[in-house]
C-alpha positions as CSV (number, residue, x, y, z in Angstrom):
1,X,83.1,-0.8,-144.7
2,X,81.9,1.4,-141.5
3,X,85.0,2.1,-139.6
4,X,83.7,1.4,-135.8
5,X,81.3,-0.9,-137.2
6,X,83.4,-3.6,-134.6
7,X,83.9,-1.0,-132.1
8,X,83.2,-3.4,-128.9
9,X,84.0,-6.4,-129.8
10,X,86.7,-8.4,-129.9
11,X,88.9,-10.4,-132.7
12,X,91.2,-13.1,-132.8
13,X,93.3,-14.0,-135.8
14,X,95.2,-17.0,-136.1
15,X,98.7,-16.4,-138.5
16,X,98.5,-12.8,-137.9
17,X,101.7,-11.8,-137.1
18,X,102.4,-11.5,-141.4
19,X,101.0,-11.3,-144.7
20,X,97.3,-11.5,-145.2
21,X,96.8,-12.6,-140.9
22,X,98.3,-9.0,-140.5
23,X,96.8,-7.0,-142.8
24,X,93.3,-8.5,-141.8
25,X,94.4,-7.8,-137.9
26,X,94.9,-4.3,-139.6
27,X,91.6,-4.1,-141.1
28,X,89.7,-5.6,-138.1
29,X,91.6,-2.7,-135.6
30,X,90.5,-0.1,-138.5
31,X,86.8,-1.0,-137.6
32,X,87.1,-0.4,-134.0
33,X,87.7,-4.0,-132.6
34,X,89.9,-5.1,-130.2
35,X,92.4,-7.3,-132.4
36,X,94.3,-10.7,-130.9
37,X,97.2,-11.4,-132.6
38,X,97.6,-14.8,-132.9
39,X,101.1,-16.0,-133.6
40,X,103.5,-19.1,-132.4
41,X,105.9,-16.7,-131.4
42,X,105.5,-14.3,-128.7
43,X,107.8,-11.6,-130.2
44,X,106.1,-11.8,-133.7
45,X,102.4,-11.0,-132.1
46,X,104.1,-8.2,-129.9
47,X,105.5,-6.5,-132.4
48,X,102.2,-6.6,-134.8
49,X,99.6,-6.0,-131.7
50,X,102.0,-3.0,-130.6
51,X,102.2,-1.4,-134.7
52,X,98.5,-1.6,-133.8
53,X,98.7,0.4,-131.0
54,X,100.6,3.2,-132.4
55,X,98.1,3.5,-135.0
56,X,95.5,4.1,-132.8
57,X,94.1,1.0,-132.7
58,X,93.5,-1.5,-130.3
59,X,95.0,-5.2,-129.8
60,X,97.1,-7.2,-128.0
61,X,99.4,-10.7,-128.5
62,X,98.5,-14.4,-127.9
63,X,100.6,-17.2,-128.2
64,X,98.8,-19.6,-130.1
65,X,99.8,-22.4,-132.3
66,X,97.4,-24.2,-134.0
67,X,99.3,-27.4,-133.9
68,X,99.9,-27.6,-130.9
69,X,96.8,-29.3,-128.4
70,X,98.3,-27.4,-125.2
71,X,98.6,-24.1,-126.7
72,X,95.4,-24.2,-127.9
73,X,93.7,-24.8,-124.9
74,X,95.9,-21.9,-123.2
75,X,95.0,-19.6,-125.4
76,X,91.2,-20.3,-125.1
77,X,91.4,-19.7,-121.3
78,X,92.7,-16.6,-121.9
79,X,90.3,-15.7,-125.1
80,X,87.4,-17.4,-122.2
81,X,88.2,-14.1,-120.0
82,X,87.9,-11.7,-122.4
83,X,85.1,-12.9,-124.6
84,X,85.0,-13.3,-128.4
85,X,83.0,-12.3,-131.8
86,X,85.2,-13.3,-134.5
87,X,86.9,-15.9,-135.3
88,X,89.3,-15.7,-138.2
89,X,91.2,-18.5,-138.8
90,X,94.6,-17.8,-141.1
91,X,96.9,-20.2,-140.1
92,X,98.1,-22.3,-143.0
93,X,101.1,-23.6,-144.4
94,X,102.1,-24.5,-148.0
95,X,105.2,-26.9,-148.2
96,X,104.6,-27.4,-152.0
97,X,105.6,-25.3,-155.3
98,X,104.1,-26.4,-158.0
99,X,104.1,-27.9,-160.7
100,X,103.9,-31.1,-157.6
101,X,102.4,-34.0,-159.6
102,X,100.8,-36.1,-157.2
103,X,101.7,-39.4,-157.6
104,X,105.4,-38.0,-156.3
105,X,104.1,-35.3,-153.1
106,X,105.6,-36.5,-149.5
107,X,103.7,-38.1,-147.4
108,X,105.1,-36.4,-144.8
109,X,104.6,-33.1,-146.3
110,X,101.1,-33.9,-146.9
111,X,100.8,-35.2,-142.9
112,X,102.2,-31.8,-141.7
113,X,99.8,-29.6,-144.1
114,X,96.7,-31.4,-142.6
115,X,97.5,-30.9,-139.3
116,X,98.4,-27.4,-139.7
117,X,95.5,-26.2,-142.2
118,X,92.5,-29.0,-141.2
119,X,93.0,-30.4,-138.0
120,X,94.2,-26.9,-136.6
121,X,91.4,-25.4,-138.1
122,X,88.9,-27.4,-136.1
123,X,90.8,-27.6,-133.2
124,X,90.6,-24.1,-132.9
125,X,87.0,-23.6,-133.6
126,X,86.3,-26.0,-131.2
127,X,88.8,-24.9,-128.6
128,X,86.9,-21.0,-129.0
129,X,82.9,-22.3,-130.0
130,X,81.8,-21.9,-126.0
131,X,83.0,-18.1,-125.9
132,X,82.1,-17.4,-129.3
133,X,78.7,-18.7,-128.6
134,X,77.8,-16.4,-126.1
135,X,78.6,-13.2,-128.3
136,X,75.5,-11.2,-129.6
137,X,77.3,-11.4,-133.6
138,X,79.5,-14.1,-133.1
139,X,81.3,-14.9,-137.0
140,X,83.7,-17.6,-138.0
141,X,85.7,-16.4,-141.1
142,X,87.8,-20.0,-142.8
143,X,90.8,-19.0,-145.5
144,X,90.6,-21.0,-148.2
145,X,91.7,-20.6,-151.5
146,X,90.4,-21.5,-155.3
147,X,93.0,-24.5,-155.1
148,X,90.2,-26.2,-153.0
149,X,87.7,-25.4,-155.3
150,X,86.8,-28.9,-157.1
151,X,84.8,-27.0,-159.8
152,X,88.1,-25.0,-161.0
153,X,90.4,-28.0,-160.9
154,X,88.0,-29.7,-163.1
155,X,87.4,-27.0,-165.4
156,X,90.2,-27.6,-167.9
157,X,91.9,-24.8,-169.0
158,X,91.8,-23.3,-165.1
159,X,95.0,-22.2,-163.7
160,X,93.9,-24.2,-160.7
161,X,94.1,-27.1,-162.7
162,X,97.9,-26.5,-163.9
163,X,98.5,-26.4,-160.9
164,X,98.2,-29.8,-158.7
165,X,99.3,-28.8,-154.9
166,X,98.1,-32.2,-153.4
167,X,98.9,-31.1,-149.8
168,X,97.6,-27.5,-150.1
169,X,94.7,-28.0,-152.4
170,X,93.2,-31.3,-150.6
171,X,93.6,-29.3,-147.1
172,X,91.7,-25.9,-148.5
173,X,88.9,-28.5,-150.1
174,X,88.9,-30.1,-146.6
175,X,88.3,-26.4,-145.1
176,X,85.8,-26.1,-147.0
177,X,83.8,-28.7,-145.8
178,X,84.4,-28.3,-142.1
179,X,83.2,-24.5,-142.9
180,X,79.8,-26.0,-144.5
181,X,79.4,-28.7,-141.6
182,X,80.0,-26.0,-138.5
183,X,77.9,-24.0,-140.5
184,X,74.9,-26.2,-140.7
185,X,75.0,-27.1,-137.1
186,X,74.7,-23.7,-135.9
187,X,72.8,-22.2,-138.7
188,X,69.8,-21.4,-136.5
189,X,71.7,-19.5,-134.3
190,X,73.4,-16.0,-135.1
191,X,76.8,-17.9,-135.8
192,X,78.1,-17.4,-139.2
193,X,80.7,-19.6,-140.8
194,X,82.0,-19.0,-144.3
195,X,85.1,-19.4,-145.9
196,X,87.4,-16.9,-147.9
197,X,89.6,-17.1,-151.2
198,X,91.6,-14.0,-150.6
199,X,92.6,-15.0,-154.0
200,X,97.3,-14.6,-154.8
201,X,98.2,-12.2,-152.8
202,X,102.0,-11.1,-152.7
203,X,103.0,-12.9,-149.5
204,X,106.3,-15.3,-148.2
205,X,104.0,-18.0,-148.9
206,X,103.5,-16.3,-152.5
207,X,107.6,-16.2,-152.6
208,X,106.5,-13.0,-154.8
209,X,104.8,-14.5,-157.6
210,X,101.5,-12.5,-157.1
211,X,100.6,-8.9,-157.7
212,X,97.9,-8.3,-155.3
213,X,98.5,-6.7,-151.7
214,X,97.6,-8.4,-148.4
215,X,95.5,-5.7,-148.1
216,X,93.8,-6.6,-151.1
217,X,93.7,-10.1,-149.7
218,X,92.3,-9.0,-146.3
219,X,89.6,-6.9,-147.9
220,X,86.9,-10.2,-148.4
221,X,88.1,-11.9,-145.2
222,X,86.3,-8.1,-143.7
223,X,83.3,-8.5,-145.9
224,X,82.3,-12.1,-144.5
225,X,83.2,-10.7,-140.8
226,X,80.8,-8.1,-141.6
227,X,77.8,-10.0,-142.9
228,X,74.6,-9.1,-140.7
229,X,73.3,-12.2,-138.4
230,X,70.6,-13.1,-140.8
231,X,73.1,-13.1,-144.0
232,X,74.4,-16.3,-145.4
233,X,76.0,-19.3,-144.2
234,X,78.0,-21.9,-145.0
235,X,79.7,-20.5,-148.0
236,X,82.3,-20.0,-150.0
237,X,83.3,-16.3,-151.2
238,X,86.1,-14.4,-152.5
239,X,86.4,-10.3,-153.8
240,X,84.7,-11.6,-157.0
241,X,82.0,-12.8,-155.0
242,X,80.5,-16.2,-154.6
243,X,83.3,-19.1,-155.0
244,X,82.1,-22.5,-156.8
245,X,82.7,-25.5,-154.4
């Protein structure tokens, strides 16, 4: 990676107040863009957007929870006056530890992690689509994982397949699908959508179980921001490289 290669553009990161959001906010500032933090609390983003700063970088908080229809649409009026060129949407929750047979997940829980990691997903896009569109290298970047990959949890043997997470996995196959379908509608235009298994990364939501850094988390979520206008679409990648749906 080129650092400046973003120099001029601008960033918005849903989640990015911790974890991998934050380390990819870090990585995006390292390349010279101008970072938004997105957080659903306004103290969280200022802290990270002003660790930025003092760094050298450049970025700056928005209040923005992906949930919530109103602060959505506030937070695109503001992205509207500033203009936008990538997209990366982090947000996500994970109400489940495994081993979660399915026949026994909540309901409930399994409501509140759609909303959160589908229907926020797409309400954001949509919500930030008309300012995207007019950037010159406009990117959507969609965190997934390889628990929404159907080939590994049919794979036996997998880990991913040890591993039911009815809630999490069914919402990070769902991602993967609304990656593929905004990524065919704009496919003849310089929009790129792809979607990113940062693969376990040591994180809250990880509760510590993994090894890997956010940094080694954010480092693929950088690659796909960096892919070149006439590079691929609509797919599914992690460090390792191409993910099997």
């Amino acid at each position: 990676m080129v650092q400046g290669a973003l120099a001029g553009q601008t960033a918005l990161v849903t989640g990015a107040n911790r974890g991998i959001g934050r380390a990819i906010s870090e990585g995006l500032a390292l390349l010279g863009a101008t970072v938004l933090i997105g957080a659903r609390v306004p103290d969280a983003a200022t802290e990270v957007a002003e660790a930025i700063r003092a760094s050298g970088g450049k970025a700056d908080p928005l209040v923005l929870d992906v949930s919530e229809p109103d602060s959505v649409a506030s937070a695109a009026k503001e992205v509207a006056r500033r203009g936008l060129d990538v997209l990366v949407n982090n947000a996500a929750i994970k109400l489940e530890h495994h081993p979660s047979p399915p026949s026994r997940a909540s309901l409930a829980d399994i409501q509140a992690t759609l909303d959160v990691n589908v229907v926020g997903t797409i309400r954001v896009i949509q919500a930030m689509l008309p300012t995207l569109l007019r950037s010159d290298r406009p990117r959507i970047v969609n965190l997934s994982s390889g628990l929404g990959s159907l080939a590994y949890a049919t794979t036996p043997g997998s880990p991913y397949r040890e591993r039911p997470l009815v809630s999490y996995s069914t919402s990070k196959a769902a991602v993967n699908m609304v990656t593929v379908l905004f990524a065919n509608e704009f496919c003849a235009t310089p929009l790129r959508v792809n979607a990113v298994d940062p693969g376990p990364v040591n994180t809250p939501m990880t509760q510590g179980k993994a090894l890997r850094t956010p940094v080694d988390g954010a480092r693929p979520v950088l690659d796909a921001v960096l892919i070149a206008n006439d590079g691929p679409t609509g797919c599914f990648f992690a460090e390792r490289g191409e993910v099997p749906w």
